[in-house]
C-alpha positions as CSV (number, residue, x, y, z in Angstrom):
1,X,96.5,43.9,-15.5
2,X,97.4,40.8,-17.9
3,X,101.1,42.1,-17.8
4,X,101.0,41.6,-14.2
5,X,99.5,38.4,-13.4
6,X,101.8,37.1,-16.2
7,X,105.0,38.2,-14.2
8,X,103.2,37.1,-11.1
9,X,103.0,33.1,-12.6
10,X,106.9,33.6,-14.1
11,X,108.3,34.4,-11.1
12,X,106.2,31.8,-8.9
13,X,107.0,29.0,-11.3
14,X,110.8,30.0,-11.5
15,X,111.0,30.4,-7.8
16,X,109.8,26.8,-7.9
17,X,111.8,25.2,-9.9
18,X,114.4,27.1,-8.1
19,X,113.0,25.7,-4.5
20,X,112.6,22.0,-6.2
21,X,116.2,22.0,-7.7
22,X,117.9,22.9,-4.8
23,X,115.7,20.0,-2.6
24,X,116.8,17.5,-5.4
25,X,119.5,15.5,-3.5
26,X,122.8,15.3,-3.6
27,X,125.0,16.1,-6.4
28,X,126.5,13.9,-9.0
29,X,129.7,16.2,-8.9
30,X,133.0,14.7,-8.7
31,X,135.2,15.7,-5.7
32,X,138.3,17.5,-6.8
33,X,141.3,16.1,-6.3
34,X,144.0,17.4,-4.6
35,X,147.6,17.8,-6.8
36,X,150.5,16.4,-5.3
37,X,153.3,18.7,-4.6
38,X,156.9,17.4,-5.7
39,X,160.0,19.6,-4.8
40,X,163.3,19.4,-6.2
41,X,162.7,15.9,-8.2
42,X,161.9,17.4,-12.2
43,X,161.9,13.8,-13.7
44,X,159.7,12.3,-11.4
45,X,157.0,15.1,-12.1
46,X,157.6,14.5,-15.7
47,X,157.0,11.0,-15.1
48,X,153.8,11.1,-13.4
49,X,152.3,13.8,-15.3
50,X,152.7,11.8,-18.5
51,X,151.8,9.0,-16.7
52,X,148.5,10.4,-15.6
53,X,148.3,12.4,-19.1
54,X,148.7,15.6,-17.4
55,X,150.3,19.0,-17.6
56,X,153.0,20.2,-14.8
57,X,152.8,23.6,-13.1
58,X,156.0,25.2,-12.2
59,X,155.9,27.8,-9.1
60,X,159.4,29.4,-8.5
61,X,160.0,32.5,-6.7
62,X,163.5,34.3,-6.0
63,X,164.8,35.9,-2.6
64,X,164.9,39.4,-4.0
């Protein structure tokens, strides 16, 4: 009997901090921000991504 009532007030009290979290407002979360595409221009992506202190990511693909 004491085994229940004590899982009885864990899962009431988690599912209110789970109710009271989610009512807490907005979130303090950055937006993401979108990466900028460049295409065919390799010194100007090295440029900005030092300039922002960034790494570049190379997508290539082939015909075959």
């Amino acid at each position: 009997m004491r085994f229940t009532q004590t899982v009885a007030a864990t899962l009431a009290a988690a599912s209110v901090a789970v109710l009271a979290s989610s009512c807490a407002g907005p979130s303090t979360a950055r937006r993401a921000e979108v990466l900028p595409f460049i295409a065919d221009d390799y010194a100007q992506a090295l440029h900005d991504a030092k300039a922002r202190k960034l790494p570049i990511f190379a997508d290539s693909w082939a015909p075959w």
